[in-house]
C-alpha positions as CSV (number, residue, x, y, z in Angstrom):
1,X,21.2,117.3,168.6
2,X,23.6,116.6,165.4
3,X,22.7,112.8,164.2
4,X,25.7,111.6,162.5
5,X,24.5,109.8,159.4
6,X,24.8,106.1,159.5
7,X,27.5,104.2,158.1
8,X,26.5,100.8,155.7
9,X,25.9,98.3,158.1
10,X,28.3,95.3,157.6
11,X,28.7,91.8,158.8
12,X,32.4,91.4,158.6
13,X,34.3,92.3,162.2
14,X,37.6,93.3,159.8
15,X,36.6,95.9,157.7
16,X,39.7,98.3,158.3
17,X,42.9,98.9,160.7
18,X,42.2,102.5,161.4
19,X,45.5,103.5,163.0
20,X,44.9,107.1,161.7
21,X,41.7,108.9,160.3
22,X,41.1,110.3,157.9
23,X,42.9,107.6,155.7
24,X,45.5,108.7,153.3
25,X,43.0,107.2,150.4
26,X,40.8,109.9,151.2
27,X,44.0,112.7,150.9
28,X,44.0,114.9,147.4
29,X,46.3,117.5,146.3
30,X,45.4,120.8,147.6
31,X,45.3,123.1,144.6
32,X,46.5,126.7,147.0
33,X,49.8,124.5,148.3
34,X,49.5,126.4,151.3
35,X,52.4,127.5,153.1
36,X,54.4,125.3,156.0
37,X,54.7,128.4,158.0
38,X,50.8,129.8,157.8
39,X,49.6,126.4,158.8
40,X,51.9,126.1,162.3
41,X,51.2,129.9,162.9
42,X,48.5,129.4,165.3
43,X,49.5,125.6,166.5
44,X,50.6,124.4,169.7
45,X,53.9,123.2,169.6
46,X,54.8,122.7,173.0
47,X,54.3,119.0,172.8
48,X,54.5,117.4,169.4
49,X,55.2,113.9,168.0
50,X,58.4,113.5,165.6
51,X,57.7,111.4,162.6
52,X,60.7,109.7,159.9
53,X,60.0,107.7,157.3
54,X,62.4,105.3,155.9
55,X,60.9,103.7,152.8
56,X,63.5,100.5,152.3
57,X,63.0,97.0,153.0
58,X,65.2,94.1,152.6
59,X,61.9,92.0,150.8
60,X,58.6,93.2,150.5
61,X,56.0,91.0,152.8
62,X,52.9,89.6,150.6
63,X,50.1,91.4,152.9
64,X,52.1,94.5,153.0
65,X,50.6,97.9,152.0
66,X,52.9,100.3,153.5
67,X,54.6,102.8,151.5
68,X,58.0,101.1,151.0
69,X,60.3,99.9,147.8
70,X,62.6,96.5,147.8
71,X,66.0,97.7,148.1
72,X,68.0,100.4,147.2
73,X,70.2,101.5,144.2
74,X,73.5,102.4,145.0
75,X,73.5,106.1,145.9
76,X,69.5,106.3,146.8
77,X,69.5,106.1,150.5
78,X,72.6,108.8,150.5
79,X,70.2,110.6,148.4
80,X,67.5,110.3,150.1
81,X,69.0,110.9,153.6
82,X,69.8,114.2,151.6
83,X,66.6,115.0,151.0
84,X,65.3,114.3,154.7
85,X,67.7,117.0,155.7
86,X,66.6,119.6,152.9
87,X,62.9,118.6,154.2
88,X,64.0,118.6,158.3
89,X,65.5,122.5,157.3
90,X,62.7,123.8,155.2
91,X,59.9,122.5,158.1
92,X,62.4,123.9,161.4
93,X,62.2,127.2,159.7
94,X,58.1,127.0,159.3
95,X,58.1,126.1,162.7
96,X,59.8,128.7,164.5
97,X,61.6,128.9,167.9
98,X,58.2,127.0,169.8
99,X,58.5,123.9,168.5
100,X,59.2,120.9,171.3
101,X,59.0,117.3,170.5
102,X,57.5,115.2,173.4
103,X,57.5,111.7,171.3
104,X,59.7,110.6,168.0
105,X,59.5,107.5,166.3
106,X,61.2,106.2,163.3
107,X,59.0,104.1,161.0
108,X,58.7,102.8,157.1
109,X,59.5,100.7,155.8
110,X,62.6,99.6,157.8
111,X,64.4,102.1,159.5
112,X,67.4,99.6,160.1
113,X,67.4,99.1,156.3
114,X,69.9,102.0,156.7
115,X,73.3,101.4,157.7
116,X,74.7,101.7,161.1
117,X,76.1,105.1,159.8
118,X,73.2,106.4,157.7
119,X,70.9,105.0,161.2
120,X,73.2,108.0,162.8
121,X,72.9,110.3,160.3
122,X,69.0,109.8,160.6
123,X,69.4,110.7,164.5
124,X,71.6,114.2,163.5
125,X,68.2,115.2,161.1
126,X,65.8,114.4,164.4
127,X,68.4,116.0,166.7
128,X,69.9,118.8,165.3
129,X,68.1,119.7,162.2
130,X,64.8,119.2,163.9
131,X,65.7,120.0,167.8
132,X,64.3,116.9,169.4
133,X,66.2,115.4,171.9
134,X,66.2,111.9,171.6
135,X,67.5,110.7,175.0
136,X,65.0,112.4,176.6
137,X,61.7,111.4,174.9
138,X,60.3,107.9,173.5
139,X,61.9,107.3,170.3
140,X,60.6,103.9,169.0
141,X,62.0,102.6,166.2
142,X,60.6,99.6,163.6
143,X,63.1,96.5,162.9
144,X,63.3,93.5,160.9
145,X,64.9,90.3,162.3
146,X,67.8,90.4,159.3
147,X,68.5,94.0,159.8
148,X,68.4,93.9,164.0
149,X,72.2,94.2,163.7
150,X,74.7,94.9,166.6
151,X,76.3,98.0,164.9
152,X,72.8,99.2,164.1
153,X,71.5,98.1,167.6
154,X,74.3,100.1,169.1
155,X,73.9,103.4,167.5
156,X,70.1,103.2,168.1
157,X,71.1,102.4,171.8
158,X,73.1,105.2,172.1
159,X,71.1,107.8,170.7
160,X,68.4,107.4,173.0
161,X,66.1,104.3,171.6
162,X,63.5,103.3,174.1
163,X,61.3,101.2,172.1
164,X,62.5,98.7,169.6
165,X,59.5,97.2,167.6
166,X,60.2,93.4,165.8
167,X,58.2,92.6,163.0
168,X,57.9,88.6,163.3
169,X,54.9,88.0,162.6
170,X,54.9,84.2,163.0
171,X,57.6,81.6,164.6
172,X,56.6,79.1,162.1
173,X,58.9,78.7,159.5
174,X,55.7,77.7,157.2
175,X,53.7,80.5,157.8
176,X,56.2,82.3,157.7
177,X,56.4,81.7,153.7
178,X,52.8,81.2,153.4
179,X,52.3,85.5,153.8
180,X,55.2,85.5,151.6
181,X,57.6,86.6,154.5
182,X,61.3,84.6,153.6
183,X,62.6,83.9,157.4
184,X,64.2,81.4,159.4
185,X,63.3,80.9,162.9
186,X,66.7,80.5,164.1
187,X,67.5,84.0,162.6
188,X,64.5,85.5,164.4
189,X,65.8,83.6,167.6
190,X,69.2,85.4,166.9
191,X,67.9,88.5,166.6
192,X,65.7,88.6,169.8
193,X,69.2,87.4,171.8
194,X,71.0,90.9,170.2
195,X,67.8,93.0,170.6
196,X,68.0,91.7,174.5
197,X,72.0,92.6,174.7
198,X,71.6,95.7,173.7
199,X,69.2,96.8,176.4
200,X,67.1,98.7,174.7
201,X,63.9,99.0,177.5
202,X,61.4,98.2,175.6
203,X,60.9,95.3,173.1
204,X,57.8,94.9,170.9
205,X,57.4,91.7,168.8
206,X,54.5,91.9,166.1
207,X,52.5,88.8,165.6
208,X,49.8,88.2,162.7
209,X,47.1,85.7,163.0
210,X,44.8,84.4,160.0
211,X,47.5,83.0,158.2
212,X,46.5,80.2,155.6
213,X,47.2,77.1,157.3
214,X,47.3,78.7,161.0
215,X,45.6,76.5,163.4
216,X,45.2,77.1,166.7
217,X,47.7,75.2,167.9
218,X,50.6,77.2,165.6
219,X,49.1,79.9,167.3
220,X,49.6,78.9,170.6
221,X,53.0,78.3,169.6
222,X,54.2,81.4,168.1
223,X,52.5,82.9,171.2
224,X,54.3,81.1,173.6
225,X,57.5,81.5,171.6
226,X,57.3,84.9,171.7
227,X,56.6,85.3,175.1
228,X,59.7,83.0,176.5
229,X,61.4,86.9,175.6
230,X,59.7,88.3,178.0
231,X,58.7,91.5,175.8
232,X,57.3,94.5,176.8
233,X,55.1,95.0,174.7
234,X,53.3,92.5,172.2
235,X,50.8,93.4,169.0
236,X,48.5,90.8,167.4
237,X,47.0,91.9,163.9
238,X,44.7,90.5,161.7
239,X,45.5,89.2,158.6
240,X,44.2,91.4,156.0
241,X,44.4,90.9,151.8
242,X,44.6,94.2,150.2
243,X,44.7,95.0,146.5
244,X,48.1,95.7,144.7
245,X,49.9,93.6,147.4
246,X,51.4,90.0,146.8
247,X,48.7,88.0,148.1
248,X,46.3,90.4,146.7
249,X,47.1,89.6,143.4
250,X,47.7,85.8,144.2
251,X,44.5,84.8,146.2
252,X,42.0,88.2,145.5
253,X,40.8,90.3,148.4
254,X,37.1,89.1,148.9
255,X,37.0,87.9,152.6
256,X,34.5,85.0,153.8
257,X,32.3,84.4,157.0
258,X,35.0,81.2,157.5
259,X,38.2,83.3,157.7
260,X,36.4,85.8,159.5
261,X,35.4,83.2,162.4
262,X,38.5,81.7,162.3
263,X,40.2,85.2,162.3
264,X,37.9,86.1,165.7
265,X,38.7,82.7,167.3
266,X,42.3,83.2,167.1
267,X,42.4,86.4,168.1
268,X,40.1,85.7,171.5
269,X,42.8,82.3,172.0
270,X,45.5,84.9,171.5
271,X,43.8,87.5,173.9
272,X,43.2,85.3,176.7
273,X,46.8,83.5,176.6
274,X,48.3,87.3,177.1
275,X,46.2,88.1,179.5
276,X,46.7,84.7,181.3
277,X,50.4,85.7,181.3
278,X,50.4,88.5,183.0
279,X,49.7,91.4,179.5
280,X,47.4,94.3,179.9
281,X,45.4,94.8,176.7
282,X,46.0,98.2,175.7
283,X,43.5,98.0,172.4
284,X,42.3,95.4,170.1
285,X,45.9,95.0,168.4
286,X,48.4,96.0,171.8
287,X,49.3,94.1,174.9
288,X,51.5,95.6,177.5
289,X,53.7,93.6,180.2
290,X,51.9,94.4,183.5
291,X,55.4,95.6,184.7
292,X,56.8,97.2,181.7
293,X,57.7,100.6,181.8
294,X,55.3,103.1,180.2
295,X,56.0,104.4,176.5
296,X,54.2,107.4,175.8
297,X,55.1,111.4,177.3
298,X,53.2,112.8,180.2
299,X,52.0,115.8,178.2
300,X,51.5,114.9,175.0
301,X,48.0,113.2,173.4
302,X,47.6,111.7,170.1
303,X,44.1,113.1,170.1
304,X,45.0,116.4,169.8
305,X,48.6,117.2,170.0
306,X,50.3,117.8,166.2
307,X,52.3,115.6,164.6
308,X,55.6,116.3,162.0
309,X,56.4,113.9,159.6
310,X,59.3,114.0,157.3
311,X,60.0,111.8,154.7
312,X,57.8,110.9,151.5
313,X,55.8,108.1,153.3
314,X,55.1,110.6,156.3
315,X,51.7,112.5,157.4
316,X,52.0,115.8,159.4
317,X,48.8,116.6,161.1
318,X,47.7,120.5,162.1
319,X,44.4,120.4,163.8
320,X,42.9,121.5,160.3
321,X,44.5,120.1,157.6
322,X,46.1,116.5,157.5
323,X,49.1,116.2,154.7
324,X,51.4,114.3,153.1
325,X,53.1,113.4,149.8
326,X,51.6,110.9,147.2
327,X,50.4,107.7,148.2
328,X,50.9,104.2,146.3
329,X,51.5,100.9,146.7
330,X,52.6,99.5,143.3
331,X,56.1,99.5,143.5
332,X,56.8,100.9,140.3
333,X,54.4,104.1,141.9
334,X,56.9,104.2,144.4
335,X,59.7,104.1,143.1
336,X,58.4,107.0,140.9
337,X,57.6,109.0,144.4
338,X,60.3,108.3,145.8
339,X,62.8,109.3,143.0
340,X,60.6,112.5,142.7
341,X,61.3,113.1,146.5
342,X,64.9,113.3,146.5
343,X,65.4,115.5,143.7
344,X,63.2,118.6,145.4
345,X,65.1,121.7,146.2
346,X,64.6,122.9,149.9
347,X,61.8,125.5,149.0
348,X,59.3,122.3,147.7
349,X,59.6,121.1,150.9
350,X,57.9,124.6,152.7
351,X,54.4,123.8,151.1
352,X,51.7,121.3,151.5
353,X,50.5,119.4,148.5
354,X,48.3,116.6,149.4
355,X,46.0,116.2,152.2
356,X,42.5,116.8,153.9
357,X,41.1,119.5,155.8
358,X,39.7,118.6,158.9
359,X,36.2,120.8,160.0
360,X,34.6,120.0,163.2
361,X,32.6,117.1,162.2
362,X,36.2,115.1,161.4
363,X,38.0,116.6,164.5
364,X,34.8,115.1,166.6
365,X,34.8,111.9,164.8
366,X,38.9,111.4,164.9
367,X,38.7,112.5,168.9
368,X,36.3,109.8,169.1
369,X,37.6,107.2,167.4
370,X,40.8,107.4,168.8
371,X,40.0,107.5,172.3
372,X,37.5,104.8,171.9
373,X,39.4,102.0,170.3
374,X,41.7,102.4,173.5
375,X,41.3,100.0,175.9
376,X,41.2,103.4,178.0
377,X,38.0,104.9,176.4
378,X,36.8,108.1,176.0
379,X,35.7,110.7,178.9
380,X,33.1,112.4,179.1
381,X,34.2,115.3,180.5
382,X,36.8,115.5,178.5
383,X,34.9,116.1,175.2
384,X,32.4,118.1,176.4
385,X,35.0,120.4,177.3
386,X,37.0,120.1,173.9
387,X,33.4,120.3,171.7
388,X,30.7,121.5,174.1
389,X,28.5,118.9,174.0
390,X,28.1,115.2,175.3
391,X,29.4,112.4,172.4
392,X,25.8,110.7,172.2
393,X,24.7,114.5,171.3
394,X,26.7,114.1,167.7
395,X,27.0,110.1,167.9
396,X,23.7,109.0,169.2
397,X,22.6,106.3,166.7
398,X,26.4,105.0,166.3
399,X,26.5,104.5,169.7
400,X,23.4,103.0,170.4
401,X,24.1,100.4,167.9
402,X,27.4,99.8,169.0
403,X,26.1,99.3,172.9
404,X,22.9,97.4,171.5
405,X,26.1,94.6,170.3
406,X,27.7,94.4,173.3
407,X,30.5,96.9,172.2
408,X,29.9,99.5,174.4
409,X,29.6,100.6,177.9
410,X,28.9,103.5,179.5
411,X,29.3,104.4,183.3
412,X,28.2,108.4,182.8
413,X,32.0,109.1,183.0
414,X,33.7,107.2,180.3
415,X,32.6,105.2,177.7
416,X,34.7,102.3,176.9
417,X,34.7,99.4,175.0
418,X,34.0,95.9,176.0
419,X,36.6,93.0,175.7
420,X,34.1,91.8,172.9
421,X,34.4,95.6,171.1
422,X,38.0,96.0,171.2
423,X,38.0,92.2,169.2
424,X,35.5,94.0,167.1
425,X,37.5,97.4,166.5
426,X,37.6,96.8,162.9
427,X,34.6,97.5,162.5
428,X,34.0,99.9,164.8
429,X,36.2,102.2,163.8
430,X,35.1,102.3,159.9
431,X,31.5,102.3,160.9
432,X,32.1,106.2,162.4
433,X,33.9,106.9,159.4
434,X,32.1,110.2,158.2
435,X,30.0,109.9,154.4
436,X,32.8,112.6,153.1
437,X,35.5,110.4,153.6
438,X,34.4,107.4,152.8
439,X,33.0,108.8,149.4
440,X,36.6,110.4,149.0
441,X,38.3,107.0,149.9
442,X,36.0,104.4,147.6
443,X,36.3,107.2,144.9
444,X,40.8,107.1,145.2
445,X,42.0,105.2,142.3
446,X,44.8,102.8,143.0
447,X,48.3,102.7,142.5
């Protein structure tokens, strides 16, 4: 038996959103740049996810992180856009003839920062630069209320959209400017009414809770103004502080037990009114509409299946190696990225430069962690057969601990989280985190 060493123990229940492991912090350039075309050899590519990144914004949100500038000089999107096509060339030729998306998604940033025109140009990379075929997979695609436009609306429409994610975040007009997020709640109401006429199937409005001044009642109130939509799909996040963002440098970082309760009381008050309205919790952050139609391909598995990403905010992911382009969130950094990534010729773009190798331990530990912060859990047949071996044979003590809380269950054929783990996913997730990466990640200097 393999005993995973144990992670610090910690009190907080928000240590960190792990939407993908390892973290990009713990990414460093790979000194043999290996070859776009070595690395798919010997890949399946029958069912992979599609990945472009669009790093413009209209404003930059205080608690944002993500990889994305303010704006855009005249000429830099063009430029850009020109670069994505060099990229989408030099990757379709690495790939060869097997390559079939199941999934695609366009992320950022704001993908409707882009013009209605430049949004279709962006669907001619995916399409016919890359081969996916938009109408007939999931293509989700990230919004802002002041970019939701109905020229953009309609080309995304056409080209196959089935998912159109709103970043709200609150319908308070207060809290709204309290995480530094300029918005009117009659724009956001406008925006929802041409979301709705242009019919794209599935509508996802993001919510944030643990905003200064949030009470309960605010909550309740963004909650139930959301849900007067009707959307599909709803996600509730945490508040988090990070460095190097705007309320980083205004407030500090350092969380307290007082946030943190008040953080866990509004996300159970938040939980329970979905669920009282008819939403399926899907994981700590997503709620489905018990009727809504389902988003994700038949055959393809974020577990295991690769992913492309193109565009200098984008990971790609081979089952042994994890890559990108630089990471930063000062936006002088990346500004500097970004002007570096538009001037590549096509043959940059057929190497790998930053990322992390994944040995068996982190393909273990990533199968794990992203099955278990599902709602869905993990089975246990289903690792045994991908690693040989039952998941309390390399996790024993993790989860022990984790069922010792009242995290974890297991009924011999799945183990799944409890409705009190998936609230505590934050912490769950970093606490399986393996000692390599989180040495690598404390050790990444910031910018």
């Amino acid at each position: 038996m393999t005993v995973a060493p144990q992670a610090p123990a910690t009190a907080s229940p928000y240590q960190s959103y792990v939407y993908a492991y390892p973290h990009k912090t713990a990414y460093r350039r790979l000194p043999d740049r290996p070859a776009l075309r070595t690395l798919w050899a010997d890949q399946p590519k029958d069912a992979l996810s599609l990945y472009l990144h669009v790093p413009f914004c209209e404003v930059r949100c205080g608690f944002c992180n993500l990889f994305t500038r303010i704006g855009a000089p005249d000429g830099l999107t063009t430029a850009y856009l020109d670069a994505l096509d060099r990229q989408a060339g030099a990757v379709r030729e690495a790939l060869g003839d097997g390559g079939r998306f199941a999934t695609a998604a366009f992320g950022g940033g704001t993908p409707t920062f882009l013009t209605a025109a430049e949004l279709t140009r962006l669907c001619d990379i995916a399409e016919h630069r890359m081969g996916a075929d938009l109408r007939a997979v999931p293509l989700s695609v990230e919004a802002s209320p002041a970019t939701a436009t109905v020229d953009r609306l309609q080309v995304l429409a056409e080209r196959g959209a089935t998912r159109l994610s709103l970043g709200i975040q609150s319908f308070v007009d207060a809290e709204a400017r309290s995480a530094v997020r300029p918005q009117r709640r009659a724009d956001v109401e406008s925006a929802l009414g041409r979301i709705r006429d242009a019919r794209i199937p599935v509508l996802n409005i993001d919510l944030i809770y643990g905003i200064d001044g949030q009470t309960e009642h605010t909550w309740r109130h963004s909650l139930d103004a959301a849900l007067a939509w009707r959307p599909e799909e709803l996600y509730l996040y945490p508040l988090y502080v990070r460095p190097l963002t705007g309320l980083g440098r205004r407030t500090g970082t350092d969380t307290d037990p007082a946030w943190d309760a008040q953080r866990l009381r509004l996300y159970r008050a938040g939980r329970d009114h979905l669920l009282a309205h008819g939403y399926v919790q899907q994981s700590m952050r997503m709620f489905r509409r018990a009727d809504a139609p389902p988003q994700t391909a038949d055959d393809y598995a974020c577990q295991t299946d690769g992913m492309i990403g193109l565009g200098c905010g984008a990971r790609s992911y081979t089952s042994g190696l994890h890559y990108s382009f630089d990471y930063a969130v000062d936006m002088h950094e990346i500004r500097g990225i970004i002007d570096d990534y538009v001037a590549r010729p096509a043959a940059d773009f057929a190497h790998a430069e930053i990322g992390r190798r994944i040995d068996t331990d982190e393909a273990r530990r990533r199968h794990l962690l992203q099955s278990l912060l599902q709602a869905e859990g993990l089975e246990h047949a289903d690792y045994l057969a991908r690693f040989g071996a039952a998941p309390a044979d390399h996790f024993g003590p993790e989860l022990t601990r984790f069922a010792d809380r009242g995290w974890l269950t297991d009924d011999g054929a799945v183990l799944r989280l409890t409705s009190e783990g998936l609230g505590h996913s934050d912490a769950i997730g970093p606490d399986l985190f393996s000692p390599a990466v989180r040495s690598a990640m404390a050790a990444y200097e910031r910018k």
